[in-house]
N, C-alpha and C positions, 0 to 999 in steps of 0.2 A: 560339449558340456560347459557350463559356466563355472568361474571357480570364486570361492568366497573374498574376493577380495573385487570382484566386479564392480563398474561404477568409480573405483579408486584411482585417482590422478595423481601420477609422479611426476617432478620435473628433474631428469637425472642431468646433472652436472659434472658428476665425475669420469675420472678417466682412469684406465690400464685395467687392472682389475678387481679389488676392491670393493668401490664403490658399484660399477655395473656390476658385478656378480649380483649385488644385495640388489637392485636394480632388478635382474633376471627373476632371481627366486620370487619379487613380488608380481614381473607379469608373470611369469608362470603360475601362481595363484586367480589370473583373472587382470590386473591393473594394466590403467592407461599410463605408460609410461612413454614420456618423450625425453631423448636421449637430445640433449645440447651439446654441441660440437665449436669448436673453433672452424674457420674457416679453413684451414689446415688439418683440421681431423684430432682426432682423438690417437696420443703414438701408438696404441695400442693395433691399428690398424698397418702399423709397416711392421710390426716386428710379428716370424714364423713362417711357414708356408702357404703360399696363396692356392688351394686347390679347387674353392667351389666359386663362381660368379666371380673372381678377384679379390673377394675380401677375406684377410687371412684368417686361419686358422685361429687362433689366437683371438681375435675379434670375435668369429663366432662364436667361442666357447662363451661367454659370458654376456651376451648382446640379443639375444634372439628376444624376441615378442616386443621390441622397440621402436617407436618412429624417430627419425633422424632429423634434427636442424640442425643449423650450421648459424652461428651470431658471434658477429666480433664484439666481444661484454668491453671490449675499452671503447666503443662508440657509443654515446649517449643514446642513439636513437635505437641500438641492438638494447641496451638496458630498459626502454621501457618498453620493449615487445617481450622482454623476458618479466616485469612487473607486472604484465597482463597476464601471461602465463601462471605466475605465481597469484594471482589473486583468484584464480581457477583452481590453484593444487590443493590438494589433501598431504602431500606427503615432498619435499623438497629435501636429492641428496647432491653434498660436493665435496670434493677432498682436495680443496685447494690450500696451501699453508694459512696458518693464522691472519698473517696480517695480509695476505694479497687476498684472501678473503674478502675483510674489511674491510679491504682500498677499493673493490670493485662494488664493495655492497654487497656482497653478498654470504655475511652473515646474521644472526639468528635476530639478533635486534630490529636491523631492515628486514628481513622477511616478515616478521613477527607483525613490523607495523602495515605492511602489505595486506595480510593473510593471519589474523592474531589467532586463530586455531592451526594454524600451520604446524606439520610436523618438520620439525630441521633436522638433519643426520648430518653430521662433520665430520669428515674422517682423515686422519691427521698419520703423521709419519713416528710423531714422538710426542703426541697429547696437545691438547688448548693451554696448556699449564708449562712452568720451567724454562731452563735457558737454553734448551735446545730445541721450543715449539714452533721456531719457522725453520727447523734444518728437515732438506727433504729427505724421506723414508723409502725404501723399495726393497723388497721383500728379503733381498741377498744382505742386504748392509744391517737389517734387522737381525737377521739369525747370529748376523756375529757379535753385536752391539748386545743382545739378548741374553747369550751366553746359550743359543741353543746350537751352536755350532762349534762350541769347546766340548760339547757333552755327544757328540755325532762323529764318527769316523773309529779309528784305531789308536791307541796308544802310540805315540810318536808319531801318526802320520800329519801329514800334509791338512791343513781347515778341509773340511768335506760340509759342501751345502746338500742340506737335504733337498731331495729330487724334484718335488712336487714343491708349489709356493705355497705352502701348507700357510703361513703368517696371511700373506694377502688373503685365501679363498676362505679361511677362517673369522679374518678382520668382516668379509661381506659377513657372513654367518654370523653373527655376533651384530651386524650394524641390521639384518634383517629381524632379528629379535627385539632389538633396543627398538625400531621402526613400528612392529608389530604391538610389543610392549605399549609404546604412544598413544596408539590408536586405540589399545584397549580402556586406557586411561582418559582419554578423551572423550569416547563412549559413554563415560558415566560420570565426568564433571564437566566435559565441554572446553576444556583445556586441549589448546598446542602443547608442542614443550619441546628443549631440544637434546638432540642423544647424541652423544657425543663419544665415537669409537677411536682406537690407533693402534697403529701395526705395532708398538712399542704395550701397551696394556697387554692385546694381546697374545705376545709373546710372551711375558710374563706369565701371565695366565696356564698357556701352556705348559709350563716348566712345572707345574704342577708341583706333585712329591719331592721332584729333586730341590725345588724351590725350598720348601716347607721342611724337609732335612736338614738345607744349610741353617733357615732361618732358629730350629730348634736344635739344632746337634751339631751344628758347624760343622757339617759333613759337605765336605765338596767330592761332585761325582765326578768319576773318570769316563774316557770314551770307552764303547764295553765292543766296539763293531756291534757284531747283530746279538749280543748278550745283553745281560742286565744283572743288576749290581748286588740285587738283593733276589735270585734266584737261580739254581742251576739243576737241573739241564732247563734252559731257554734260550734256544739260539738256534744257528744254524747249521745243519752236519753235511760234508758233501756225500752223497750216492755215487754210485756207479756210474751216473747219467745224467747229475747234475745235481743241484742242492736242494734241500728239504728243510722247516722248521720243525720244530718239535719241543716241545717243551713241558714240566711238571710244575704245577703250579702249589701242589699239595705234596706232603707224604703220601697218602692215599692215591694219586696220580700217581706219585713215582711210582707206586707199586704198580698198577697198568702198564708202564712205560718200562720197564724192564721187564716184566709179561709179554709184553706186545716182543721185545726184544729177543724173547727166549732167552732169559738172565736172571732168572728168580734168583739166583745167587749174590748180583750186585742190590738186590730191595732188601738182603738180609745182611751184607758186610754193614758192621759199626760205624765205618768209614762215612757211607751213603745212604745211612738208612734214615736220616733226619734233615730237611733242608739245612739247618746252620753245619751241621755236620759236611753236608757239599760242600757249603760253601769255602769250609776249612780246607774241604780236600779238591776243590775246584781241578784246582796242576795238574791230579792226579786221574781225576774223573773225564773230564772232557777230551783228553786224548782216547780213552781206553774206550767213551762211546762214537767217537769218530770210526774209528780202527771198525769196531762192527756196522756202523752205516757204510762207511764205504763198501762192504760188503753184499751188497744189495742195489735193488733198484729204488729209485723214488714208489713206484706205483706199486712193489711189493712193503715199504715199507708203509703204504698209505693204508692197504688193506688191512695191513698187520695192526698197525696202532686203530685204526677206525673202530675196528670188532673191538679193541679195548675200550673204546671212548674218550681217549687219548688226546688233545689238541694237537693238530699238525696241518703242515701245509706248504707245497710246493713251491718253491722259488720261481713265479711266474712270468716272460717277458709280457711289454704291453700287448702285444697281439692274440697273444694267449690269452691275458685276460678280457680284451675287449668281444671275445667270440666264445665266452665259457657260458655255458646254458645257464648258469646258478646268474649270471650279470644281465642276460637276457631276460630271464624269466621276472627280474625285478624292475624291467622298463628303464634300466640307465642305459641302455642304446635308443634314443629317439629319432624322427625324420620332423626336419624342418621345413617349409615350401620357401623357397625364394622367390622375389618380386617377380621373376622373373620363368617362374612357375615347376622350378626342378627343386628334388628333394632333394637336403644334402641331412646324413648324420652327424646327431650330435647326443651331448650328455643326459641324459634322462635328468629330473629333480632329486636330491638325496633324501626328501620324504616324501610323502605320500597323503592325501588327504581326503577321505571318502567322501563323493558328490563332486570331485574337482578333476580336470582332464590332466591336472598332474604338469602339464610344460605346454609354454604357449608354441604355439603350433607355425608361426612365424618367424623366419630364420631372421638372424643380422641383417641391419639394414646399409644399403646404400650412403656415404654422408652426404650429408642433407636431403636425401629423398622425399623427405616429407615436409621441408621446409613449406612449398605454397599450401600444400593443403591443411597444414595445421596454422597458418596463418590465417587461412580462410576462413577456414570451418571454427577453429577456436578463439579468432580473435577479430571477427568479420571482418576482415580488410580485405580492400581490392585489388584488381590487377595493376593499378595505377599506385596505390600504396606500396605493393610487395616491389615493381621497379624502382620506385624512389628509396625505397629501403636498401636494394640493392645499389643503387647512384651510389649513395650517402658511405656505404662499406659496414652497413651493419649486417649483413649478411654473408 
């Protein structure tokens, strides 16, 4: 199946995962995306488990429907096979810091004058702007810098990084909009333009409510573990067999949730019968629903709260989730074909698009795999150029 974004040429530039993520989501749409590399790779290729064809884990996740070159961008003669590339592209991403950007040329001004419908995406550690916009950003130094890792963990404990690089794989999600956004906008006045993402915006971003409290009520949030600040019961209860969420997001919910409980008694104490009223007696409540989870099993308490309509949900390890029929049946387990013609699994796309095969169907590439042929084919040069190219060290 073809997917709407076919015909569309990327020249991806960036590296770890950010930038290729947003990179992936566009070929997965259909796009011709070439993946530029250093002669040394992209880091993202040493760091995780190497388990399919040698390229890590890690690399595959956010790499697949890509072709690979390899150009050293500090040799003049690597720069202008990449200004032939670019005067071919629709869409140019990189997330090198501001000024080494510049210094290689390769931001929005020089592409512009290359490619003046060019769409540019920048993706930056701590914004184009301020006096920390050439300090580098990765995704653990963000959560703390953010303040989303004061707001994460226990009371007293120890910084607790959230598990997932939820900043990087959100920053791609956010640079594939701003991307998509362009091209909608170009569409209909014929304008480039450039979008400009960072792990520091985005985090912000995310702090969402807790943000927008401090900024109106100069409420600073505490770490809650697996609670939250303005709700109770919302958390997590151990069972019998291991732990459960559960939570009331309503009065009307509570009353479910102590139904479900066999507790019509605690929907009716004074204490618990109104959320602020919890929240007052929080001390008092959250042991005394512990004490009856534990009581039980996860999969009794699942049935129990279900028939009420209840929110809840099982403490799951990754293995667990990655083979649950409900993550199956939604295509985010896919198979990729490697150059080398074995399928390896990977992440399905996080939406969906009717008429589109949803993920491109080409694993991670080899580095520079495709160096001759996209020399060839997209920039005519010969066997005799692509050696001298290589002599020279632009390759």
């Amino acid at each position: 199946m073809s997917g709407p974004l076919d015909n569309l040429r990327v020249v991806d530039l960036s590296r770890v995962l950010a930038g290729p993520y947003c990179a992936q989501l566009l070929a997965d749409q259909g796009a011709d995306v070439i993946k530029v590399e250093s002669p040394g790779g992209d880091e993202n290729r040493l760091w995780g488990t190497r388990a399919n064809n040698g390229i890590t884990c890690n690399f595959h996740s956010v790499n697949r429907g890509k072709r690979s070159i390899t150009l050293n961008l500090k040799s003049p003669h690597a720069q202008e096979v990449l200004r032939g590339l670019v005067s071919r592209a629709d869409v140019v991403i990189q997330s090198f810091l501001p000024d080494t950007g510049k210094k290689l040329g390769i931001d929005y001004e020089t592409m512009k004058s290359i490619k003046p419908d060019v769409i540019f995406c920048s993706i930056t550690g701590y914004g184009e702007n301020g006096p920390l916009r050439n300090n580098a950003g990765y995704d653990l130094m963000m959560q703390a810098f953010s303040g989303i890792m004061s707001i994460t963990g226990f009371e007293d404990g120890q910084p607790v990084r959230v598990g997932a690089s939820v900043i990087d794989m959100t920053t791609g999600m956010l640079a594939y909009g701003g991307i998509t956004t362009a091209l909608l906008n170009r569409a209909r006045n014929g304008d480039g333009g450039w979008v400009r993402v960072s792990l520091l915006e985005t985090a912000i971003s995310l702090l969402g409510y807790h943000a927008v409290a401090w900024l109106q009520a100069g409420l600073l949030p505490r770490k809650e573990g697996s609670g939250i600040l303005h709700l109770v019961p919302y958390q997590a209860f151990q069972c019998r067999d291991g732990y459960l969420l559960a939570g009331a997001t309503n009065d009307a919910a509570w009353r479910r949730f102590c139904a479900a409980l066999g507790r019509d008694d605690l929907a009716r104490d004074e204490r618990f019968s109104t959320n602020a009223s919890r929240l007052e007696n929080r001390d008092v409540l959250v042991p005394l629903l512990q004490q009856i989870f534990a009581g039980n099993t996860i999969a009794h308490w699942i049935d129990r709260f279900g028939a009420k309509g209840v929110a809840v949900a099982p403490l799951q390890s990754l293995d667990q989730v990655m083979q649950h029929p409900q993550v199956l049946a939604n295509d985010m387990v896919v198979q990729a074909k490697t150059a080398e013609g074995a399928h390896v699994p990977v992440l399905g796309a996080p939406f969906k698009f009717s008429g589109s095969a949803g993920t491109a169907s080409r694993a991670a590439p080899q580095l520079g795999a495709d160096t001759d042929q996209v020399l060839r084919h997209e920039l005519g040069l010969g066997d005799a150029d692509i050696t001298r190219l290589r002599d020279q060290g632009a390759l």
